[in-house]
C-alpha positions in Angstrom: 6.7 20.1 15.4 8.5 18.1 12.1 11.1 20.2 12.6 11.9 18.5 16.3 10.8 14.6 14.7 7.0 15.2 15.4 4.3 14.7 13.4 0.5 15.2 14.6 -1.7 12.7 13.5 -3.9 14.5 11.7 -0.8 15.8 9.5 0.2 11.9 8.6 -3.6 10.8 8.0 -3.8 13.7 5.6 -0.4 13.8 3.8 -0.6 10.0 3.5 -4.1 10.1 2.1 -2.5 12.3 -0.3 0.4 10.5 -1.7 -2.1 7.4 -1.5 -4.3 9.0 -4.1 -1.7 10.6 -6.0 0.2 7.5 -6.5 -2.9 5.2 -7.3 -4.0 7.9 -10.2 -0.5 7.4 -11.2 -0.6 3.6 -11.2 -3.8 3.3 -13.4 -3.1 5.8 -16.2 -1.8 2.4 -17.9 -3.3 -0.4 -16.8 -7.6 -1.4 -16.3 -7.5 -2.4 -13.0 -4.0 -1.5 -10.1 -3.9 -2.7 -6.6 -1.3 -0.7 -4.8 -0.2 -1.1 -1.3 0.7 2.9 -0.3 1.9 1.7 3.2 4.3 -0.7 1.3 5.4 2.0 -1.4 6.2 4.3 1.8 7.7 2.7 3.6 10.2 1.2 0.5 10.8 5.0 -0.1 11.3 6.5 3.3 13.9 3.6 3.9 15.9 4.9 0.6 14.9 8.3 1.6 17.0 8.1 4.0 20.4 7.5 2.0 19.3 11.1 0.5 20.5 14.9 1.2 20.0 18.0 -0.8 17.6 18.3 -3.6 16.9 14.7 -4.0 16.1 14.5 -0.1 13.7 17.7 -0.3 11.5 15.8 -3.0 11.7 12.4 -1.0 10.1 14.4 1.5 8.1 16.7 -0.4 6.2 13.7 -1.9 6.3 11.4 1.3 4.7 13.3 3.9 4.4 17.4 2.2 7.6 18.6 3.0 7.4 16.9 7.0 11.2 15.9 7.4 12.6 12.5 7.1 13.5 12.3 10.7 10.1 13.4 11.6 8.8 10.6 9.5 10.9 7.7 10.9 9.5 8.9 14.3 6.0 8.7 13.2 6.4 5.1 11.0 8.2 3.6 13.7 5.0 4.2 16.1 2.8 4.1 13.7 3.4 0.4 12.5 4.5 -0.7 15.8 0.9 0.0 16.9 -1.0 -1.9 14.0 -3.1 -4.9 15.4 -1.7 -8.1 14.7 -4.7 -10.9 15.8 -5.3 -14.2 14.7 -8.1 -13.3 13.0 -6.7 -10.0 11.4 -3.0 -10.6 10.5 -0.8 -8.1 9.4 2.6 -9.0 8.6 4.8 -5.8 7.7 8.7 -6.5 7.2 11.6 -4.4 5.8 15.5 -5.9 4.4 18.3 -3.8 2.5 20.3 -6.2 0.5 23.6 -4.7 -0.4 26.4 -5.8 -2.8 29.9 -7.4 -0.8 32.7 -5.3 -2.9 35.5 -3.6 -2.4 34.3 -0.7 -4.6 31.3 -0.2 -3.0 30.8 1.2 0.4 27.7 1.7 2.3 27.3 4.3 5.6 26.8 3.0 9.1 24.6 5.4 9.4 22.1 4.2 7.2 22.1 1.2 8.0 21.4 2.0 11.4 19.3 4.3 10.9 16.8 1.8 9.2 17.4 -0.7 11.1 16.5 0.7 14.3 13.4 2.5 13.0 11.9 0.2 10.3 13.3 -2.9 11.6 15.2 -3.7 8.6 17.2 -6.7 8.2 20.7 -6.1 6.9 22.0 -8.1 4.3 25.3 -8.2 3.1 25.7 -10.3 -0.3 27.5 -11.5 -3.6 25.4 -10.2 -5.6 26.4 -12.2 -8.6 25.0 -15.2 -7.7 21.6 -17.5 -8.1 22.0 -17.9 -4.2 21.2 -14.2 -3.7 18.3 -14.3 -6.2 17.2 -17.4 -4.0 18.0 -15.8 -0.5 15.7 -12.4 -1.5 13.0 -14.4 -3.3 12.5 -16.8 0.3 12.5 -14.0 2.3 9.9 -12.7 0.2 7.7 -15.6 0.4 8.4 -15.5 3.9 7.7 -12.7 5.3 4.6 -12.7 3.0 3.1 -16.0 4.5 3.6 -17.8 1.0 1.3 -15.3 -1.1 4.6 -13.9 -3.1 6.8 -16.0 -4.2 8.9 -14.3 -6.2 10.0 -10.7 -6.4 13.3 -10.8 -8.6 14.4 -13.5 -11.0 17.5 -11.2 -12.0 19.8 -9.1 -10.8 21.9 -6.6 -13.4 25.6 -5.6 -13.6 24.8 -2.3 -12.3 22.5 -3.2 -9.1 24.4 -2.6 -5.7 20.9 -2.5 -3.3 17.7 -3.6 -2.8 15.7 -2.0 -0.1 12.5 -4.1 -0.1 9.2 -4.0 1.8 6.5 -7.1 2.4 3.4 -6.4 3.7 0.9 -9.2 4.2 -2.7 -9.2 5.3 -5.0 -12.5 6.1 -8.5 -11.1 7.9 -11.4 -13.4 8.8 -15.0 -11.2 7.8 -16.7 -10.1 10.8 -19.5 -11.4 8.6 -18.3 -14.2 6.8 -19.9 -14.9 3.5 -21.8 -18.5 3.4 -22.7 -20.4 0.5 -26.3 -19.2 0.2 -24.9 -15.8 0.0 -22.8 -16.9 -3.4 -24.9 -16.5 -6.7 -24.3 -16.0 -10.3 -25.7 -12.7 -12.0 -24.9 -10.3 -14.7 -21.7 -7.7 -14.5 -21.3 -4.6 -16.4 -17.6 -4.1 -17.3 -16.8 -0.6 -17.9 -16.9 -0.9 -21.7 -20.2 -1.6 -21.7 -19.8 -5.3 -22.2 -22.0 -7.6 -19.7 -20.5 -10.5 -18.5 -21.8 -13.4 -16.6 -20.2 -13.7 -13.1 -20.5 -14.9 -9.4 -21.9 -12.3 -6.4 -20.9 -12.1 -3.0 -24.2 -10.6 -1.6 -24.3 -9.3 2.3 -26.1 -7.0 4.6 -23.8 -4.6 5.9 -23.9 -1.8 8.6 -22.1 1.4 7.4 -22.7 3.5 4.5 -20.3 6.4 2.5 -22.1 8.9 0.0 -21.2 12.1 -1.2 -22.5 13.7 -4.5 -20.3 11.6 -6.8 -20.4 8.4 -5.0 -21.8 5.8 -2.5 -20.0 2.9 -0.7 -20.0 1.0 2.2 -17.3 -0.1 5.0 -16.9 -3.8 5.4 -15.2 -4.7 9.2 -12.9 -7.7 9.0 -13.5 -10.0 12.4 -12.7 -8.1 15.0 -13.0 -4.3 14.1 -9.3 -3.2 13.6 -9.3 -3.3 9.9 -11.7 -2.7 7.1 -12.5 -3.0 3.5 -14.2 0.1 1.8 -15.7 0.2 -1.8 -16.5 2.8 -3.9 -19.2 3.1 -6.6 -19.6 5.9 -8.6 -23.2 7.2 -9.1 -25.0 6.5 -12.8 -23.7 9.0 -14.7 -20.6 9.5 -13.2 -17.4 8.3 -15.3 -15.2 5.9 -13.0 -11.9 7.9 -14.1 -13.6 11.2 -13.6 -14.5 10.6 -10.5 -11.0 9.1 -9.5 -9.3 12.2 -10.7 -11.8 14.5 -8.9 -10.5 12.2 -5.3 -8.5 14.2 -3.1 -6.8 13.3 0.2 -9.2 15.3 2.2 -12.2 14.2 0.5 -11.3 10.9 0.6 -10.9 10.9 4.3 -13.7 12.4 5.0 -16.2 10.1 3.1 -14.3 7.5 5.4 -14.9 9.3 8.3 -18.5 10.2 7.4 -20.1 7.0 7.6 -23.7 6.6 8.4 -25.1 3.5 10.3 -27.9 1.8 8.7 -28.3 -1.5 6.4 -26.5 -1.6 3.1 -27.1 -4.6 0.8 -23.8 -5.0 -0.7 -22.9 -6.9 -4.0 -19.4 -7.6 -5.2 -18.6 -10.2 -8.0 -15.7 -12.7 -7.1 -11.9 -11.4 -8.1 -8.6 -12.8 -7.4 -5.5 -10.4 -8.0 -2.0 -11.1 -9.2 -0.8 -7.6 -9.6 2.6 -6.0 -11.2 4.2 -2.9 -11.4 6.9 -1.0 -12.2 7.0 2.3 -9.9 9.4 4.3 -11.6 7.8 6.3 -14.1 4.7 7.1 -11.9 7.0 8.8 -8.6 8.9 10.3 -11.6 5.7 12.1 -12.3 5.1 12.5 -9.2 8.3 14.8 -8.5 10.9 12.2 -7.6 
């Protein structure tokens, strides 16, 4: 079926899964806490994957979708995302832009441009890119597209640069059940070195439940049922990073899928995020 531009769903839920995990292990060898958007990093990739052929096309699409063909994917993505619920109470914003340099020494195929234009909806650019206008242009389409929440993505651009093939994706959901201010207290965290620290709960009752022998969790439904938000705790005695390397696509997906109805009282302290990253050293691990 890839080989005619098809992908079954159960092939993309797995092999996205996958490269999901894969690429969050990847992200925290570093760093204490990541936040990693894999839609976002795949669909960034799949665009430049698309400028590829011959051995650097074949690990594009080894690590993008296990081995599935590029032409296969763009099928699939361009459905895929084009069938994601946008509500007012669940809003997901997902937009794509190539930004390319206006020279005379540099020339870049119709093809490509075409090609993601039609199936990732990219907006084309053409640009000097030796300007503070560009730098100003790229960084307002960012905040943009990502309803204010970024509002920055580049404050340079080097000598060398001739593209930038960029990805926002923004989500703002409403909680089917919304936390009130009785459900806000103060209590004691354990960090994982050990270290208690004094911060403040968001307590609820929730409705579904994840286990296996390493783990327990619970799905969270944002308003109206199209998205949710799942968390993970590892069992006492488990070590968090352990556990993480033991995750697998498959597994992963099926604790998902295994949910169990019943009442969970949930408890997660307060966090706000403000998250960087350079990718290039973890997809160069990764095969790319």
């Amino acid at each position: 079926e890839a080989a005619e531009g098809k992908i079954s769903d159960d092939a993309f839920l797995t092999s996205t899964a996958s490269f999901s995990l894969r690429l969050f292990k990847e992200g925290i060898k570093d760093n204490k806490n990541s936040l990693i958007s894999p839609t976002s990093v795949l669909l960034a990739l799949s665009m430049t994957a698309n400028g590829a052929e011959g051995t650097t096309l074949e690990e594009f699409q080894k690590l993008l979708g296990d081995g599935i063909s590029i032409e296969a994917l763009n099928n699939y993505l361009y459905s895929y995302i084009g069938k994601l619920p946008y509500t007012e109470k669940e809003k997901l914003n997902i937009a794509n832009s190539i930004w390319f340099k206006d020279s005379d020494s540099f020339k870049v195929q119709e093809d490509f441009l075409k090609t993601n234009a039609t199936y990732y909806n990219a907006s084309i650019y053409k640009s000097g890119f030796d300007s503070e206008e560009t730098i100003k242009d790229i960084n307002g389409w960012v905040e943009k597209e990502t309803h204010g929440m970024i509002d920055k993505i580049i404050n340079k651009i080097d000598s060398d640069s001739v593209m930038f093939l960029i990805n926002a994706l923004a989500f703002e959901g409403e909680w089917q059940r919304i936390y009130e201010k009785a459900d806000i207290v103060t209590g004691e965290f354990s960090n994982i070195d050990g270290t208690k620290a004094a911060v403040e709960f968001m307590n609820s009752a929730e409705g579904s439940y994840l286990e296996d022998q390493k783990v327990t969790g619970f799905l969270k439904p944002y308003s109206e049922g199209n998205y949710s938000f799942a968390a993970l705790l590892p069992k006492e005695g488990v070590d968090i990073n352990e556990y993480i390397n033991s995750l697998s696509g498959e597994g992963f997906l099926s604790l998902i899928n295994n949910s169990a109805a019943g009442s969970v009282r949930a408890s997660i302290p307060k966090f706000s995020y403000d998250y960087e990253l350079s990718l290039k050293k973890p997809l160069q691990n990764l095969g790319l």
